[in-house]
C-alpha positions as CSV (number, residue, x, y, z in Angstrom):
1,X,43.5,140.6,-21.3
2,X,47.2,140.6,-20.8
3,X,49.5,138.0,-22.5
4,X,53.0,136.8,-22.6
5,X,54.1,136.2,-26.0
6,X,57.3,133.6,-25.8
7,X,59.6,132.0,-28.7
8,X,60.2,128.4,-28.8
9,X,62.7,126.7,-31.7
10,X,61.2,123.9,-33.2
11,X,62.2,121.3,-36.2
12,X,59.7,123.1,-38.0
13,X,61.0,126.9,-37.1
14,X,60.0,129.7,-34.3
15,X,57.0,128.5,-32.3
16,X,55.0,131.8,-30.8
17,X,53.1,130.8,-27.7
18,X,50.6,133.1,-26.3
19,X,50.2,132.0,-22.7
20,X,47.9,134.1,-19.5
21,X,48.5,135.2,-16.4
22,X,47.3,131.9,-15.0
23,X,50.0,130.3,-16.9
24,X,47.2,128.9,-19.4
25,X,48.4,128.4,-23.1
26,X,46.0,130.7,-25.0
27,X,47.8,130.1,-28.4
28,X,50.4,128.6,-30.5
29,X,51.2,129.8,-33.8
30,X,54.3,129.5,-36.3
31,X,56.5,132.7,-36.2
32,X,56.6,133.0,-39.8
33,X,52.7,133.2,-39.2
34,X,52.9,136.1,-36.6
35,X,49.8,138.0,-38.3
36,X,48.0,135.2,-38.1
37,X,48.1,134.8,-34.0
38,X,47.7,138.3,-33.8
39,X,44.5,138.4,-35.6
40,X,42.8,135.2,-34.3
41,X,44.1,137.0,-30.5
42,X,42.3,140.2,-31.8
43,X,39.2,137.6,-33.0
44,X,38.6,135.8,-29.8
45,X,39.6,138.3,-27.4
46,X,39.3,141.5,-28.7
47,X,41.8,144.1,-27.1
48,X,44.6,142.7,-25.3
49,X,48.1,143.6,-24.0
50,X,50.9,141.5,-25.3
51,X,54.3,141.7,-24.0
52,X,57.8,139.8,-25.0
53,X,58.3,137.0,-22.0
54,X,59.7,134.1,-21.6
55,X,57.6,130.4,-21.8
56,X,56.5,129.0,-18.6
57,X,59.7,126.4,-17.8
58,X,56.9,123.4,-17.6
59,X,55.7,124.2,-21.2
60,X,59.0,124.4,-22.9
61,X,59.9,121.4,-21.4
62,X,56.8,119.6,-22.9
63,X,57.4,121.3,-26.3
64,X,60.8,120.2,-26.4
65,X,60.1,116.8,-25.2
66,X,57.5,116.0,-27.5
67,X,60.2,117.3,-30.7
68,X,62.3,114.7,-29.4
69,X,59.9,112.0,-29.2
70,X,57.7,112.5,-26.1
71,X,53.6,112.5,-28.4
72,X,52.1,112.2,-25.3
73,X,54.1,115.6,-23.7
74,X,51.6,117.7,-25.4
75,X,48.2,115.9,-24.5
76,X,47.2,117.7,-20.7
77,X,48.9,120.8,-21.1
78,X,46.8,123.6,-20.0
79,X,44.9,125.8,-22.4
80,X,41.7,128.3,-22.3
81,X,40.9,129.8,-25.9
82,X,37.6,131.5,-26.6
83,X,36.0,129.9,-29.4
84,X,32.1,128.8,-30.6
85,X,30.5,126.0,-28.7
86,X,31.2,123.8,-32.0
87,X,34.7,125.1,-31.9
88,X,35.4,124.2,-28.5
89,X,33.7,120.8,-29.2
90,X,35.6,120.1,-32.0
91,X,39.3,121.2,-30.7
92,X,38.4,118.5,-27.5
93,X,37.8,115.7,-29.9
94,X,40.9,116.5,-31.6
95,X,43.0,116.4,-28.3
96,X,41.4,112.8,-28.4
97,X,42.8,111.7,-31.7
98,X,46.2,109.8,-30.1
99,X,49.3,110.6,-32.0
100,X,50.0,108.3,-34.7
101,X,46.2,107.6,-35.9
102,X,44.4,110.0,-38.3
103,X,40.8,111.2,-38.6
104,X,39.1,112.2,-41.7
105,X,36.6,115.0,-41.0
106,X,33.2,112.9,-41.4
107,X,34.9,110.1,-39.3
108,X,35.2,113.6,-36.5
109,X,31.8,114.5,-37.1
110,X,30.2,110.9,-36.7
111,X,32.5,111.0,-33.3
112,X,30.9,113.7,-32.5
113,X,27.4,113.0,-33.1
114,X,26.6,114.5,-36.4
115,X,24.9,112.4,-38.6
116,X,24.7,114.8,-41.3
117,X,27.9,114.4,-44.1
118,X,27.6,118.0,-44.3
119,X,28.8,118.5,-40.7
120,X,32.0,117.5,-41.9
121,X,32.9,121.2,-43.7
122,X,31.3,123.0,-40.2
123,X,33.7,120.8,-38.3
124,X,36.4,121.5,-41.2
125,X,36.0,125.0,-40.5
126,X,36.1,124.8,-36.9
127,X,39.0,122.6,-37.6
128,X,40.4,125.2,-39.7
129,X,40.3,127.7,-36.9
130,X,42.1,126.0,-34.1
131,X,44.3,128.3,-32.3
132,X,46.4,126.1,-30.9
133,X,49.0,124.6,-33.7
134,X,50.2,121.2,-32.7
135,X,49.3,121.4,-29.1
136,X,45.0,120.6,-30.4
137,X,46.4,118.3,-33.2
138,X,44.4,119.5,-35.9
139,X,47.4,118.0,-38.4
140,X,45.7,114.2,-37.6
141,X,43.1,115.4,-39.9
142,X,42.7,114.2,-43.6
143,X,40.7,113.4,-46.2
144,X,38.1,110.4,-46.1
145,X,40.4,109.6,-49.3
146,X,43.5,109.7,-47.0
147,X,44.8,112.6,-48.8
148,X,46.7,115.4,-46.6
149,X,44.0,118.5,-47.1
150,X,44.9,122.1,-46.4
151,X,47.1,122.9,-43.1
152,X,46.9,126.4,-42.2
153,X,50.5,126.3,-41.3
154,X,51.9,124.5,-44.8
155,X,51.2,120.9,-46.0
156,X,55.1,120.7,-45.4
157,X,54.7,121.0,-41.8
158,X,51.5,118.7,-41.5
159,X,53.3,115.9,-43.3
160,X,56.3,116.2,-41.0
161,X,54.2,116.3,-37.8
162,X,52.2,112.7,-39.1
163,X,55.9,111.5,-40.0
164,X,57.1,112.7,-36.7
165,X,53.9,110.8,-34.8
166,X,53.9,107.5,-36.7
167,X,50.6,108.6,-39.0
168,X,52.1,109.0,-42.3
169,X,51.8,105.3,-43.6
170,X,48.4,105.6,-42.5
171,X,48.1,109.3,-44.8
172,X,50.4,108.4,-47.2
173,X,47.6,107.6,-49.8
174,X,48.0,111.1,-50.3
């Protein structure tokens, strides 16, 4: 597989987008996470060519509109990520969650059709594995206490992204 790998500023720092040659966003990662994209790129594609490119015009825009107040800039922008059948599931029911409400992760897995409370640590760790930072909201996820759990780019960030969208009265019991 062959990728671009473009560099987006963001309030939060360097965004690194991984995007196709079909123009599809195959990841999103911060840049002071750059091993991080790299291995999940190795983990769900295996080998792959990367090379230093500018983002697709259409996709910046939507990044930088949505940093500037746009939440709904992000929602249909086109992605393809390999990923489990529970992954994929998941990461779709968190592109439903609109900006400015949260989820805990039993409320996800009820959504999803899991009665079992246990489902909520598989879909945590589906959660958990989302490659695309911001762009599948995984940050609209907390605790069924309301508390802000782990964010594998930095509770800082996720409590600036649920500021950002509205959501964090509704997290602050954190």
């Amino acid at each position: 597989m062959k990728l671009r790998l473009a560099r987006l500023d963001s309030p939060l720092g360097g965004l690194r987008l991984a995007i196709d040659a079909q123009g599809l966003l195959r990841a999103v990662d911060f840049q002071d996470h750059d091993g991080h994209l790299h291995r999940g790129l190795r983990t769900r594609y295996g080998q792959y060519e990367a090379a230093e490119g500018p983002a697709p015009a259409g996709i910046a825009a939507r990044f930088v509109r949505y940093f500037e107040g746009d939440l709904a800039a992000l929602d249909d922008i086109p992605t393809a990520t390999a990923g489990t059948a529970l992954q994929r599931q998941v990461w779709a029911a968190l592109r439903g969650i609109p900006a400015g409400r949260t989820a805990s992760y039993g409320e996800l897995a009820r959504a999803l059709g899991y009665a079992d409370p246990r489902m909520a640590i598989e879909i945590g760790a589906a959660n958990a594995a989302n490659p695309l930072a911001i762009v599948v909201p995984c940050h609209r996820v907390i605790g069924k206490d309301g508390a802000l759990k782990g964010y594998a780019w930095g509770l800082a960030r996720k409590r600036w992204l649920l500021a950002h969208e509205g959501a964090l009265a509704e997290a602050a019991r954190a």
